[in-house]
C-alpha positions in Angstrom: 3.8 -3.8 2.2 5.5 -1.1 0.2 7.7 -2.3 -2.4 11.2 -0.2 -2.1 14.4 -1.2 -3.5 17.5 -1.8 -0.8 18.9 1.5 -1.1 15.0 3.0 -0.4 14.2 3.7 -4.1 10.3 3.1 -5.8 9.1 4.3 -8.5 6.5 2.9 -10.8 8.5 2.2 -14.0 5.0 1.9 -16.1 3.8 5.5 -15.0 6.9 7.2 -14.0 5.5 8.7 -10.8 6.6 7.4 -7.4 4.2 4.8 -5.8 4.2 1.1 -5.7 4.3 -1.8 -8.5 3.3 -5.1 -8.2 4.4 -8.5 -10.1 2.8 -11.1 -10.8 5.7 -13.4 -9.1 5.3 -11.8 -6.1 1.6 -11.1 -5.7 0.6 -14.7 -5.2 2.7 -14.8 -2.1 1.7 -11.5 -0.8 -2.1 -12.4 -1.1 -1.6 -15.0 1.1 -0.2 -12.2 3.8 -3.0 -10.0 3.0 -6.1 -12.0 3.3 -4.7 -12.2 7.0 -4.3 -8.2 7.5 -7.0 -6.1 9.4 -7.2 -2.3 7.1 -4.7 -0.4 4.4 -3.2 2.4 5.6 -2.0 4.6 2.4 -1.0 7.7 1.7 -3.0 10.0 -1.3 -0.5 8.9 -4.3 -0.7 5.2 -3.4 -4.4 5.4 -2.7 -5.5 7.2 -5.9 -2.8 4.9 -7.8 -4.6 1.9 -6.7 -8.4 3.6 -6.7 -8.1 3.7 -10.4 -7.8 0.2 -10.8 -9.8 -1.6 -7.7 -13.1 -1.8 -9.1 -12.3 -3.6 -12.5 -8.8 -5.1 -11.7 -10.0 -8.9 -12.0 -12.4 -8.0 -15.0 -9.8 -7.7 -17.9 -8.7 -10.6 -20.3 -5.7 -10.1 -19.2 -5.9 -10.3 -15.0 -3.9 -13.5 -13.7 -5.4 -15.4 -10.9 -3.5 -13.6 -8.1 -3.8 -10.2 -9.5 -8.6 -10.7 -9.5 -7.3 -12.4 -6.1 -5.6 -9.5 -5.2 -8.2 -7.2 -6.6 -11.5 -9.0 -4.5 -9.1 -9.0 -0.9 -8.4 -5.2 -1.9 -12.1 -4.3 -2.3 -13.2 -6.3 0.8 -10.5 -4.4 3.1 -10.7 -1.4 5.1 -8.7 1.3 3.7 -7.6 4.7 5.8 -6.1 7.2 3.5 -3.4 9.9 5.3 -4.4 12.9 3.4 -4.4 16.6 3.7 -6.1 17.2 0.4 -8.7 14.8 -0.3 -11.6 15.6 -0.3 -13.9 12.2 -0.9 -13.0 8.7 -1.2 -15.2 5.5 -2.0 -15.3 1.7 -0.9 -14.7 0.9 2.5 -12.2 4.0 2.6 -11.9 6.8 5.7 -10.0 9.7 5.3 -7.2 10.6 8.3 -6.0 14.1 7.9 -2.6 13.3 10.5 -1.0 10.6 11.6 -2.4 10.5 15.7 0.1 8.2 17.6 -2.8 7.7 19.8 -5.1 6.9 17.1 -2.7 4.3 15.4 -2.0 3.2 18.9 -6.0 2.3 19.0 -6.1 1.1 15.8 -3.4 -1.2 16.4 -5.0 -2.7 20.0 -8.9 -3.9 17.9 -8.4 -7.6 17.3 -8.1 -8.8 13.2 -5.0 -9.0 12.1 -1.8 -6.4 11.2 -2.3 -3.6 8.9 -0.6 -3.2 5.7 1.2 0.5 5.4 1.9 1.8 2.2 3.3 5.4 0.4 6.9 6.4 0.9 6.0 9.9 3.5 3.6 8.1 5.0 5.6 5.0 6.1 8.4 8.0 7.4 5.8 9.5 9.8 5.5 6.1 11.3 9.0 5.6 11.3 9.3 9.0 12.9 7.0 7.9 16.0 7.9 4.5 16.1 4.6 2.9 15.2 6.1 0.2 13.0 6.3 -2.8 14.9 7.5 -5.4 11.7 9.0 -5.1 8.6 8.5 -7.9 6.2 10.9 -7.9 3.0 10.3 -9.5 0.2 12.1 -9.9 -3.0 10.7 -10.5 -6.5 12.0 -11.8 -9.1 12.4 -8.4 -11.0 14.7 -5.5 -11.4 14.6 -2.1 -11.8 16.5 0.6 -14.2 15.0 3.8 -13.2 14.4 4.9 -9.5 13.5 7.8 -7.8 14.8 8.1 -4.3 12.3 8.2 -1.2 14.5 10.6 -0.1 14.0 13.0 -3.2 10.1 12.1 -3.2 8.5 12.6 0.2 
């Protein structure tokens, strides 16, 4: 799931970098897709964007239900992190420096469930080599003012 407006805009109006925002309106139905999924695939920005927050998201005052729902299927979930850069990464993470076709191909054939892509240049790459095999839009119940085009931000 990558939240991306119809016209392929994201940006995360709270920060002002690119990445992806949840809502409360719409987290309690994607938890209920997620508890079914078998890994995260992320690029860096979406994996450091959410790595900041994973280990205490369901321990402030002010975490809803479905966000510390959210937060507990996140930590239990095998991430892979598309990255060039990165050096080290925690939690049930692995770091991928390419996307392999044949690799994906593998990871996509073990039994558990889809797996969630997320990150704007990532989710091209798989687009590029045709390794998406659903797309699953949802629409919250929120707007947006300021977007930065996928396009602009690869």
């Amino acid at each position: 799931m990558m939240p991306v407006s119809l016209d392929g805009s994201f940006e995360d109006l709270t920060t002002g970098s690119t990445g992806t925002r949840s809502t409360t309106s719409c987290t309690g139905t994607s938890n209920q897709e997620l508890r079914t999924m078998s890994a995260f695939l992320h690029g860096r920005v979406t994996h450091e964007l959410m790595a900041g927050i994973r280990p205490t998201a369901d321990a402030g005052p002010s975490s809803t239900g479905s966000v510390a729902e959210f937060a507990g299927i996140w930590r239990n979930m095998s991430e892979i992190v598309f990255s060039r850069t990165l050096e080290r990464v925690d939690w049930n993470t692995t770091v991928a420096r390419d996307v392999a076709v044949e690799d994906i191909l593998a990871l996509n054939a073990r039994p558990g469930g889809d797996m969630v892509l997320g990150g704007a240049g990532l989710a091209a790459s798989f687009m590029q080599y045709d390794l998406i095999d659903e797309y699953r839009i949802h629409v919250p119940a929120s707007t947006s003012i300021r977007c930065s085009s996928a396009e602009e931000n690869p």
